[in-house]
N, C-alpha and C positions, 0 to 999 in steps of 0.2 A: 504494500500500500504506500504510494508515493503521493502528499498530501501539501498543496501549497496554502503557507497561511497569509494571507491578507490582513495585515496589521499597519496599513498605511494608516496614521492622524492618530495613532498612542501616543502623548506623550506626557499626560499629567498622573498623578499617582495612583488613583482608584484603576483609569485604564492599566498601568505598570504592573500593579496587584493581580488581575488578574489575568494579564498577561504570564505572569512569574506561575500562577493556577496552573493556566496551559500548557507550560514547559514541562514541568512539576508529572503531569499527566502524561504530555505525548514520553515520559523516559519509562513510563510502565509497559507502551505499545512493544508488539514482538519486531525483534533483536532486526528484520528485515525490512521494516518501516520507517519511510524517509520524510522528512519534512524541513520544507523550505518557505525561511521566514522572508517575507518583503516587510521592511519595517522602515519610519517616518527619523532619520537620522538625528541623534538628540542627546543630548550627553546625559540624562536619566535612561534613555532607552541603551546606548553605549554602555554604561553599567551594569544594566541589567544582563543583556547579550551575553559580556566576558564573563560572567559567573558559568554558563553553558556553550561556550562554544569548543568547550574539547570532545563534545559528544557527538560522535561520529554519526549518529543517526540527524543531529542540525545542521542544515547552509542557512546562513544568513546573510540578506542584500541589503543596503541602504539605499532610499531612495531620499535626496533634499527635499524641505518642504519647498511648495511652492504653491499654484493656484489650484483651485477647483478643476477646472479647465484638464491643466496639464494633467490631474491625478485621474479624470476622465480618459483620458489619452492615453496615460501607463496603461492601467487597468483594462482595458477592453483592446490596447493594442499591443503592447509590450508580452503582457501575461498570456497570449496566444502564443510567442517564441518561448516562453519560458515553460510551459506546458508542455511545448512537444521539445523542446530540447532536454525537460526535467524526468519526460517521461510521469506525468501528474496524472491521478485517478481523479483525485478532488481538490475543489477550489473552496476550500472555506475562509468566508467572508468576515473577520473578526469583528469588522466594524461598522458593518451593515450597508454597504453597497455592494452590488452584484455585476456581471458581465453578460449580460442577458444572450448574446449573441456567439460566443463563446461554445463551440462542440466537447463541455465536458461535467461533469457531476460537480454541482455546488450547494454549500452551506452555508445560509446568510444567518449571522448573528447579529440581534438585536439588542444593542446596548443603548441605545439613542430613541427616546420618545419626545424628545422635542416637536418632532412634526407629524406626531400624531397624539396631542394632547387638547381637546375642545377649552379646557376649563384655561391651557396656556393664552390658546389665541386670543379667549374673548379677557385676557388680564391685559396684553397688546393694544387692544382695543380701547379698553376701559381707562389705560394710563394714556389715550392717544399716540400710540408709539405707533403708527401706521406703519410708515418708511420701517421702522424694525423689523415688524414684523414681516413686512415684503423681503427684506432682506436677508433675515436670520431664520426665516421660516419656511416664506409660502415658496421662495425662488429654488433654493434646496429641498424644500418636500417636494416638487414635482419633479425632479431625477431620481429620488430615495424612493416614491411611492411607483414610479413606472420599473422601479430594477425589483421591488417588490412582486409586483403583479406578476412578472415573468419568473419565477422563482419558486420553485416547487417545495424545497425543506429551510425550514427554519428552526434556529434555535434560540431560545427563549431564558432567562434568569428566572421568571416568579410567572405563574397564571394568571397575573392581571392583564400581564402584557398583551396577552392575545385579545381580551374585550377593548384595548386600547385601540389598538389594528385594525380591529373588525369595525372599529365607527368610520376609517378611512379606506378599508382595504377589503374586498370579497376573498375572505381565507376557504372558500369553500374546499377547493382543491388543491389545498396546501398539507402539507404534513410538520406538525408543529413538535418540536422535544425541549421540554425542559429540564434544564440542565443548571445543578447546582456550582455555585460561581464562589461559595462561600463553607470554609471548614468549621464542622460542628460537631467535629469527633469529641466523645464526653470529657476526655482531658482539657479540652479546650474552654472548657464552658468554669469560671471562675465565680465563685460565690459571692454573692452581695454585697455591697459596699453600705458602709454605716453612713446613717444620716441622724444626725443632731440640729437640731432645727432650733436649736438657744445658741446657737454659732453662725457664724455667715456662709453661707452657702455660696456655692458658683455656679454660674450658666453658663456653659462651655457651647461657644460653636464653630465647629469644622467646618474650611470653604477653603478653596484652591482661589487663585489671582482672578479666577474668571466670575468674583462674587457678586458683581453688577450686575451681571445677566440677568434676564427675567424671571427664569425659570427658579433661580435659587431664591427671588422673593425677601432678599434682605432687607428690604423697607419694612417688612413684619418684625423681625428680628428688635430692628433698632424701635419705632414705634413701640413694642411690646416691653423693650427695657423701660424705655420712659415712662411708661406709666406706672410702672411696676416699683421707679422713684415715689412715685405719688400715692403707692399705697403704704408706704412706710417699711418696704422688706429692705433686711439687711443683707445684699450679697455683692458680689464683684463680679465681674465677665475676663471669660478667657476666651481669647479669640487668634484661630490661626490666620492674620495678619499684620501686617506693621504698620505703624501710628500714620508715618505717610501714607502710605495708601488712604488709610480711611481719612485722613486728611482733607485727602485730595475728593472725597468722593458727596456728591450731594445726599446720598443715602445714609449719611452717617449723621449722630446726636452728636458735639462735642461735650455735650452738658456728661456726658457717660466714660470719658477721659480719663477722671480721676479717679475711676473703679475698675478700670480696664487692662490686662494683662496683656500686650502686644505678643506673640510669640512667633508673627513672621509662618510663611510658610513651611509646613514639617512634611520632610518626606519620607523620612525613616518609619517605619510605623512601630518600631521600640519608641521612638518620643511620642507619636502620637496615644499609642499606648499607655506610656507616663502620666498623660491627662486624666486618665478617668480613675480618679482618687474618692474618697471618702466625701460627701456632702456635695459634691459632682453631678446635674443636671446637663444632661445634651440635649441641647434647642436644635431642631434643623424645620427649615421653613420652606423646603421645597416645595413650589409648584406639582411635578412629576419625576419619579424618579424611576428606573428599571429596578433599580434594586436598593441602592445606596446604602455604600459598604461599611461608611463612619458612624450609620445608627447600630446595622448589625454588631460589628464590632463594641460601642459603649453598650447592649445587651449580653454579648459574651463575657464581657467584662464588670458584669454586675453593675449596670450605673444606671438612674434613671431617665429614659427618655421621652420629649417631647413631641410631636409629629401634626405634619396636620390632619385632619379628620377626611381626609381622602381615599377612596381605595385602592391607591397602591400601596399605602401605608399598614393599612389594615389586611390585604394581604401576603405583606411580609413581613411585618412585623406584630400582626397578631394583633386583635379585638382588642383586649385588654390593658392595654398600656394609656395613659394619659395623649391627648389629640387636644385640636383648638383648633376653631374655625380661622381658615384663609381670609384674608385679610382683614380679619379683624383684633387692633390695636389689644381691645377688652379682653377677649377671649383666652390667648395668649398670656396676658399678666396674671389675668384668675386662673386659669391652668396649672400656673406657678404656685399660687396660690393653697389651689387643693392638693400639691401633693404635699407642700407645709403640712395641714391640716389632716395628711392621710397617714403621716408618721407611724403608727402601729401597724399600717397593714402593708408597707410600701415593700419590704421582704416581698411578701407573698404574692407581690405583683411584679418584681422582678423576676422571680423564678420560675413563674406562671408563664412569662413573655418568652424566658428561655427556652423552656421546656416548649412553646410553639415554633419556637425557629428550628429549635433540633428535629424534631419532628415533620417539618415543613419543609426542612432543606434536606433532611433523609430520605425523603420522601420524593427525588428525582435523581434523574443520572447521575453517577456521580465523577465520573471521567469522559471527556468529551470523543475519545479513543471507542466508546464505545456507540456513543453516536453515527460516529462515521465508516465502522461497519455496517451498522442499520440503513446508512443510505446508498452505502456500496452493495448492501447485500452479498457480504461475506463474514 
C-alpha cells in the first residue's frame, strides 16, 4: 500500500498535533507500506519531520507557501507525476481539499468547518463583515464544496461533523469514517483538579495568532470578562498571547491588563499542559469547531471547562459540562458564576465529562491505517 499524504496548509499547532497522531499510526502499518508526505515548508513543520525521517517506510516533500491559486495547480497537476512516479494506491487528503479529476482512490479529511457553518455566516453578517465573509468564506467554500461533491470517502473527527455537511453538501452517496484524532487511553485521563473558590481563581484561554478571526469569537471572551468585573469575582486570566498583540487589537478590554497573564504563544504542549493547575477554568468561545483539541485536553487533565451551548460542543464534549449562550456578554459571566456556586459537585462533573470523551472517542477508528484498507478494500 503506497499512500500519499496531503498535508499542504499545517502549520499551526493543533494541525502539528495531529499530524505527529498520523505519523505515530502510519509506523504501526505493515513493514511494506509507503507513505509520502507533501507538507507546507515551516520551521514547526521542519521539527516535526526530523523527529521521523529515519523511517524508511516516510519520503517527505516540501512545498513553499504561496497562493491559493498555485496550491490549486500542485494539487490536481503536480500530484498526477507524483502518483504515477510514486506508484500511489491513495491520495489522502489531510486537509480537506481533493483532486476530483485525478484517476486514483482518495480520502478527504475534514478538519475545517469554517465553510460549512450556518450559525458562522449569519455572525459575518450580523457584525456587517460582508467583504469577510466573501472573502474568508463564501470565495473558498465554492472550490472546498465542489472537491466535496466529487469525493466518495470521507473522514471525519466527531459525528456532528456530518449534520454540519449535510446542510451544504448531498452526502447521500458518500461513505463517511470516523476516526478518533484524540488519545484516551485510561493512563491518560488524570484526576480532578481542586477548586477552592475562597481563593482567586483563573480563566484560562487557549488561541493561536489567528485569534481575530470570526470563528474563534473573542469579543465573547473579553465582553464576558468584563462583566464578570462587575459582578464582584475574584480571578485573573491567563491567556496564550502577548500584551502586544492584544494591544494592538480592537477586541481587547485594557480595563483586564492588570489581571492578565500574557504567556505569548505555546507550542510545546508540556507548557500548555503546565496551564491547567488547580482553581483552573478553560473559557473557549468558539463559533464551530471539528473537534478542538485545547478543550479535550483541559478534560483529560481534570480542569473545568466552558463551551458554548452548541452542538458541536455537546457532541464532543458531552451534555454535561457547563455551556453559555453565543454571544451573549450575561451568559458567559453567570456561567462562571454557577460553577463558583457548584463547588461540591464540580468533581463529579469532571469525571462525568471524562468518562464521555473516553467513551466517545473509543468508540471510533482508532488508527487511520485502518481506514485506508476499508477504502482500498484490502
Amino acid at each position: 500500500m503506497n499512500v500519499l499524504v496531503n498535508g499542504i496548509g499545517i502549520t499551526q499547532s493543533g494541525g502539528l498535533a495531529v499530524l505527529e497522531k498520523l505519523l505515530k499510526e502510519c509506523l504501526e502499518a505493515d513493514v511494506g507500506d509507503k507513505f509520502v508526505f507533501i507538507l507546507t515548508n515551516s520551521t514547526l513543520v521542519n521539527s516535526l519531520v526530523s523527529r521521523y525521517q529515519a523511517y524508511e517506510r516516510f519520503e517527505f516533500r516540501f512545498l513553499e507557501t504561496r497562493n491559493y491559486m498555485y496550491r490549486l495547480y500542485f494539487e490536481n497537476v503536480k500530484f498526477k507525476d507524483i502518483v504515477s512516479e510514486s506508484g500511489i494506491d491513495l491520495i489522502y487528503n489531510f486537509t480537506g481539499s481533493a483532486q476530483p479529476y485525478l484517476d486514483c482512490a482518495q480520502l478527504v479529511k475534514i478538519q475545517n468547518l469554517l465553510f460549512y457553518s450556518k450559525t458562522l455566516n449569519k455572525a459575518y453578517k450580523d457584525n456587517f463583515k460582508f467583504i469577510l465573509l466573501v472573502r474568508q468564506v463564501l470565495l473558498k467554500s465554492l472550490f472546498f464544496r465542489f472537491m466535496l461533491r466529487k469525493t466518495k470517502y470521507m473522514e471525519i473527527q466527531s459525528k456532528h461533523v456530518e449534520g454540519y455537511l449535510s446542510d451544504f453538501i448531498n452526502l447521500a452517496n458518500k461513505k463517511i469514517f470516523i476516526k478518533s484524532d484524540f488519545d484516551v487511553a485510561d493512563f491518560s485521563i488524570k484526576a480532578p483538579k481542586r477548586y477552592d473558590f475562597s481563593k482567586k481563581i483563573m480563566l484560562l484561554y487557549i488561541v493561536g495568532p489567528h485569534f481575530e478571526t470570526m470563528h474563534k469569537n473573542f469579543s465573547d471572551f473579553t465582553r464576558g470578562m468584563v462583566e464578570l468585573i462587575k459582578l464582584g469575582v475574584d480571578f485573573e486570566l491567563g491567556i496564550t498571547l502577548t500584551k502586544d498583540q492584544l494591544a494592538k487589537s480592537s477586541l481587547w478590554d485594557k480595563s483586564l491588563d492588570s489581571r492578565t497573564n500574557f504567556y505569548g504563544y505555546l507550542n510545546d504542549p508540556q507548557d500548555i499542559e503546565s496551564l491547567f493547575c488547580d482553581n483552573v477554568i478553560l473559557v473557549s468561545t468558539s463559533i464551530i469547531e471539528t473537534l478542538g483539541l485545547h478543550v479535550l485536553e483541559a478534560i483529560r487533565n481534570g480542569v473545568v471547562v466552558i463551551t458554548p451551548n452548541e452542538n458541536y460542543a455537546q457532541e464532543v464534549y458531552g451534555k454535561k459540562g457547563y455551556s453559555y449562550r453565543l454571544f451573549d456578554m450575561n451568559s458567559l459571566s453567570h456561567t462562571v458564576t454557577d460553577v463558583i456556586n457548584d463547588k461540591r459537585i464540580i468533581t463529579d462533573k469532571i469525571l462525568s465529562q471524562q468518562k464521555y470523551i473516553r467513551e466517545n472517542e473509543m468508540s471510533k477508528f482508532d488508527s487511520i491505517v485502518g481506514v485506508f484498507r476499508k477504502v482500498l478494500n484490502v
